[in-house]
Residue frames as qw, qx, qy, qz and C-alpha x, y, z in Angstrom:
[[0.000, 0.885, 0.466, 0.000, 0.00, 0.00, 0.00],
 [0.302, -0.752, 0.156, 0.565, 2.87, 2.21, 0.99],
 [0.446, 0.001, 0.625, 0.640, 4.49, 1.42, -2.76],
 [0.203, 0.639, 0.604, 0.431, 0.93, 2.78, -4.39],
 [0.202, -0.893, -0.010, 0.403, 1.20, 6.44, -2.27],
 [0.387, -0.454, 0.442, 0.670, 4.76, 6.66, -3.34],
 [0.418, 0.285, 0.744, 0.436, 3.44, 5.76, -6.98],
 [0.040, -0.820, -0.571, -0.024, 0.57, 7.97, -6.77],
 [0.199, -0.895, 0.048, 0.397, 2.66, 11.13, -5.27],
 [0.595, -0.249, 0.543, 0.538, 5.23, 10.55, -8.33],
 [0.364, 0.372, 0.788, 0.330, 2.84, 10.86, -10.88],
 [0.104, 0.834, 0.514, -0.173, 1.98, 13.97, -10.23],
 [0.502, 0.753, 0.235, 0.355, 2.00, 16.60, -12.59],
 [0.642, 0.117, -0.214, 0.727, 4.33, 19.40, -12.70],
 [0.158, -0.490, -0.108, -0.850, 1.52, 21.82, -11.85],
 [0.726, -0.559, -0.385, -0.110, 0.10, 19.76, -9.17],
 [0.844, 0.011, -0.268, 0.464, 3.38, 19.74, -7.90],
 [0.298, 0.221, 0.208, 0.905, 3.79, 23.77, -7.78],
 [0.486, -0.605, -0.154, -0.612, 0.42, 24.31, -6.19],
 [0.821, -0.434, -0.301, 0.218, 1.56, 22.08, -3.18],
 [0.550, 0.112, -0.146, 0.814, 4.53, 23.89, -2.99],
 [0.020, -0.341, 0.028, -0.939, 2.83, 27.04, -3.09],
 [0.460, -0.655, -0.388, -0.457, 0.51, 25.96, -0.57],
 [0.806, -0.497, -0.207, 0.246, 3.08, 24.90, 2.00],
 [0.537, 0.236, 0.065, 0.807, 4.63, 27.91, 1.17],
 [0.327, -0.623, -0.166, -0.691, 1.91, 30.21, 2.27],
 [0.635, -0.734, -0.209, -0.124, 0.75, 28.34, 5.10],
 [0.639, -0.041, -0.187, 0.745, 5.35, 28.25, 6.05],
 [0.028, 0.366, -0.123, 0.922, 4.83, 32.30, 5.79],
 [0.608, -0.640, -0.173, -0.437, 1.91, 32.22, 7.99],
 [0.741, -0.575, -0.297, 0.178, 2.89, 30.23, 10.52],
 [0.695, -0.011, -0.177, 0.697, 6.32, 32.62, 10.66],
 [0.057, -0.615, -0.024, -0.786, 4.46, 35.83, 10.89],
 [0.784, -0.463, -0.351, -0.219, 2.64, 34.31, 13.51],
 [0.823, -0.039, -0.171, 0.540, 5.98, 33.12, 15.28],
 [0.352, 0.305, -0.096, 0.880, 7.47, 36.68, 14.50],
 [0.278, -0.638, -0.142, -0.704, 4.35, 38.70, 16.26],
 [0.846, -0.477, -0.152, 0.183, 4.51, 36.27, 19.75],
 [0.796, -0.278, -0.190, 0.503, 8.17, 37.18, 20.06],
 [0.214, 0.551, 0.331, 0.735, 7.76, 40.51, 19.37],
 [0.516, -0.639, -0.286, -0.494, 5.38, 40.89, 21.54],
 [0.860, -0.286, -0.234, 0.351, 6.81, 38.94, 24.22],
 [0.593, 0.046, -0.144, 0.791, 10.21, 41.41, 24.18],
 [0.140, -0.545, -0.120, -0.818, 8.00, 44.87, 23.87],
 [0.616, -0.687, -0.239, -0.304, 5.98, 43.96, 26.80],
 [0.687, -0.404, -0.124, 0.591, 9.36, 43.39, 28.95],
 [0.277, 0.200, -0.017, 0.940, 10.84, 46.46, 27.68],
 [0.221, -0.650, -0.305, -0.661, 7.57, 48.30, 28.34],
 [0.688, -0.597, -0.411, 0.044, 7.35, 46.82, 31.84],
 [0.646, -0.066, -0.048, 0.759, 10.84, 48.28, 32.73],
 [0.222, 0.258, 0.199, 0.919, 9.93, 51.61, 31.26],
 [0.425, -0.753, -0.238, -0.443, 6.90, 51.96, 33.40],
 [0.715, -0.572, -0.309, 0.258, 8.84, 51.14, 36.35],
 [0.496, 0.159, 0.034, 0.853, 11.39, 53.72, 35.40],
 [0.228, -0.583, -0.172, -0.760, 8.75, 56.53, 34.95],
 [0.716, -0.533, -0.394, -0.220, 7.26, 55.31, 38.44],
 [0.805, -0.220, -0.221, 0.505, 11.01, 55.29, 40.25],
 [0.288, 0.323, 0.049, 0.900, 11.55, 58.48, 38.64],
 [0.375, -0.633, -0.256, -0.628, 8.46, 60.19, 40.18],
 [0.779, -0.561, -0.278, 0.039, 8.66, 58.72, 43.39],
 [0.630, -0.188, -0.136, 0.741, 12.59, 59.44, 43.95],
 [0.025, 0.602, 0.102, 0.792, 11.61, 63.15, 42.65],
 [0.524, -0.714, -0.245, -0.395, 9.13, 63.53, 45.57],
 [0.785, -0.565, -0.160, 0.196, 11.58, 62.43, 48.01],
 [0.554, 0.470, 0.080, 0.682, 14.34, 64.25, 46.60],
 [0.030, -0.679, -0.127, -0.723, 12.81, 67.53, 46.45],
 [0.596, -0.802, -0.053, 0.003, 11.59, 67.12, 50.83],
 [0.708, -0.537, -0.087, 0.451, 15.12, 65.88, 51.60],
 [0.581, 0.384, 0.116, 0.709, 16.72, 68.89, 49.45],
 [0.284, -0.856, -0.070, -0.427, 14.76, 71.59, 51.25],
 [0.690, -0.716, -0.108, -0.011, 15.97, 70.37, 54.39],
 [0.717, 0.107, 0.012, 0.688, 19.77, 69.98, 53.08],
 [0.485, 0.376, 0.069, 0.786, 19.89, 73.46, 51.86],
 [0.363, -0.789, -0.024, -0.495, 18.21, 75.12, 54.91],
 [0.791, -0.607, 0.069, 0.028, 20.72, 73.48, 56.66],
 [0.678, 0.164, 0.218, 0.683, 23.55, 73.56, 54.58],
 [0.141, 0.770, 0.279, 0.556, 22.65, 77.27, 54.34],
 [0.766, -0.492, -0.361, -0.201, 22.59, 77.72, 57.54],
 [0.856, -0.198, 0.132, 0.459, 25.85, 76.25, 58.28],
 [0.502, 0.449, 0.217, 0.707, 27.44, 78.43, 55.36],
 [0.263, -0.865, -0.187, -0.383, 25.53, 81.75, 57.01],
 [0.591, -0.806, 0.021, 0.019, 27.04, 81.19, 60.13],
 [0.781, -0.019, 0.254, 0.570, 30.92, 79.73, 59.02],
 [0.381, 0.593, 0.270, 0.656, 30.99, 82.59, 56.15],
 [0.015, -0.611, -0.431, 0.664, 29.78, 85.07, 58.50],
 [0.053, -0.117, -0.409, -0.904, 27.84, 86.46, 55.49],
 [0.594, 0.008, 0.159, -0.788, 23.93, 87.07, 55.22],
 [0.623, 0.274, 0.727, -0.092, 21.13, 83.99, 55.30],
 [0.739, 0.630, 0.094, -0.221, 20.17, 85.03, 51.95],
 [0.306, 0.724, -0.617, -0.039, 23.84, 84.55, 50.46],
 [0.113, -0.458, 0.880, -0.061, 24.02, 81.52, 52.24],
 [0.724, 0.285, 0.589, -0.217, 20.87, 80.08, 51.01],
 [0.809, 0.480, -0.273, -0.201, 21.66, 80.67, 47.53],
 [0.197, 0.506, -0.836, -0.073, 25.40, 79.17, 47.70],
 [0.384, -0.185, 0.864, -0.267, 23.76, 76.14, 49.25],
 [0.794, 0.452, 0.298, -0.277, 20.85, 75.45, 46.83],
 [0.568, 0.745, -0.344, -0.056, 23.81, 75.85, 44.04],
 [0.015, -0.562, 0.811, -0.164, 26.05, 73.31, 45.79],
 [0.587, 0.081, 0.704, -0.392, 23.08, 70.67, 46.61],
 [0.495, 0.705, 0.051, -0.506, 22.14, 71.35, 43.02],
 [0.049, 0.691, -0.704, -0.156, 25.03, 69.69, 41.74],
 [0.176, -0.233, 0.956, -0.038, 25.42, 67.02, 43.24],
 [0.611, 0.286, 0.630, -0.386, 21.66, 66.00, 42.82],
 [0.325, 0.776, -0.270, -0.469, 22.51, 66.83, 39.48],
 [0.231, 0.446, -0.850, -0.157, 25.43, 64.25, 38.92],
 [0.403, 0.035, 0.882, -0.243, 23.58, 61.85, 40.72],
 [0.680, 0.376, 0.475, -0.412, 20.41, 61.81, 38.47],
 [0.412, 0.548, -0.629, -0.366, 22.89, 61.95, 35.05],
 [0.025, 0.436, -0.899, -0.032, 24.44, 59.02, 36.33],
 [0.618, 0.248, 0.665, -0.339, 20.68, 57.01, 36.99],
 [0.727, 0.571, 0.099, -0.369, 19.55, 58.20, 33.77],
 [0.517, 0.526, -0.634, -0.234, 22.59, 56.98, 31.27],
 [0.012, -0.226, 0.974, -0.023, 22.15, 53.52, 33.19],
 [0.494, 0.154, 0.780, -0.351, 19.16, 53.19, 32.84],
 [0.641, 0.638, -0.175, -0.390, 19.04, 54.25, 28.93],
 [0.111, 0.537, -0.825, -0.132, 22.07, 51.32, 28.84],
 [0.273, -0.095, 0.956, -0.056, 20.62, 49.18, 29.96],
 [0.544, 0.636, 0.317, -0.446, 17.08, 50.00, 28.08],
 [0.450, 0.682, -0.494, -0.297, 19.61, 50.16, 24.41],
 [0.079, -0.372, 0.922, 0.071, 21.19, 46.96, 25.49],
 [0.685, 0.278, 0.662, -0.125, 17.43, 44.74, 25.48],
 [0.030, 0.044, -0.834, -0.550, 17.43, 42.95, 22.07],
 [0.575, 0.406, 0.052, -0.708, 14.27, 43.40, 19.94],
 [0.521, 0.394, -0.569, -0.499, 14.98, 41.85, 17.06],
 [0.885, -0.178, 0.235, -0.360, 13.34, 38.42, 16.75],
 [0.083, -0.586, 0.776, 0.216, 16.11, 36.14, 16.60],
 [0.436, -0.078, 0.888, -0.122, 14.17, 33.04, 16.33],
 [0.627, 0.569, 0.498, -0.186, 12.41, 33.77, 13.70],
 [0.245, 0.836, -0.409, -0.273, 15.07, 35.13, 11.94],
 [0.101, -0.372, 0.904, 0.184, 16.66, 31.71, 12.09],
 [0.531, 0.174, 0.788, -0.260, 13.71, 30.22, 11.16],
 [0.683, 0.662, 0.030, -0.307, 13.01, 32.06, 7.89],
 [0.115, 0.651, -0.716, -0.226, 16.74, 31.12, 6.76],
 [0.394, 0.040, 0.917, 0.042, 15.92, 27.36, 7.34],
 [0.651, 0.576, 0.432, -0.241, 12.29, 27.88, 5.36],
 [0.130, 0.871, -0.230, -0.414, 14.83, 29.32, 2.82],
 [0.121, -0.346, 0.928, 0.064, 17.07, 26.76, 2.73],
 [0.534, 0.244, 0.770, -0.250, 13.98, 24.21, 2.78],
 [0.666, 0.664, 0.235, -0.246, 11.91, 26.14, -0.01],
 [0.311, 0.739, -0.507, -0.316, 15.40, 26.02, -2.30],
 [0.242, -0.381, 0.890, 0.063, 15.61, 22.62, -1.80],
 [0.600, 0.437, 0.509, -0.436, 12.17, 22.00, -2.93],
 [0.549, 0.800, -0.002, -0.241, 12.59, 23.79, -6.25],
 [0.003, -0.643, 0.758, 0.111, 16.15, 22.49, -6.89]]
């Protein structure tokens, strides 16, 4: 029985032959869009997840920031007022412009590590990139 298949698939025209192809060619691109939109998906939703928690860290570390800066630079003022013997107002600005700074470098240095590490997540679907090269390989072996 197996001998009359084989027979049976042999015989078949070169057009018959060419529509099969081109059907298991379609349904090969389907099933790799498919394939390509899951892992797509999959990587956006981890990057996204990251980027809400950023926006959320950022807001939250602002708020605390901003209390414990007051208190720095009305104490750091304060300090400067009395050391300097100069006026409170002269020693509140130098202190907001010295607190400034540093809170400054500090929030550079969050933000370019957290844009590294955000540039470093791979997008690009890898698995389906190796997968069209095989269908490639596959559909040239067909037609060959």
């Amino acid at each position: 029985m197996a001998q009359a298949q084989q027979t049976a698939k042999d015989d078949r025209s070169l057009g018959e032959l060419f529509a099969e192809l081109a059907n298991e060619t379609g349904t090969l691109v389907r099933q790799e869009v498919a394939l390509a939109q899951t892992e797509i998906t999959r990587k956006a939703t981890r990057v996204g997840t990251q980027v809400g928690y950023l926006a959320v860290g950022g807001a939250i570390a602002l708020l605390a920031t901003l209390a414990l800066l007051a208190g720095i630079i009305m104490l750091l003022g304060q300090v400067i007022s009395n050391a300097a013997n100069v006026s409170q107002l002269t020693g509140a600005w130098i202190s907001a412009l010295i607190v400034g700074l540093v809170i400054g470098g500090i929030a550079y240095y969050l933000i370019t590590s957290a844009l590294k590490k955000l540039g470093e997540t791979d997008v690009t679907p890898r698995q389906t990139v190796e997968s069209l090269k095989e269908d490639a390989q596959w559909l040239k072996d067909q037609v060959s």
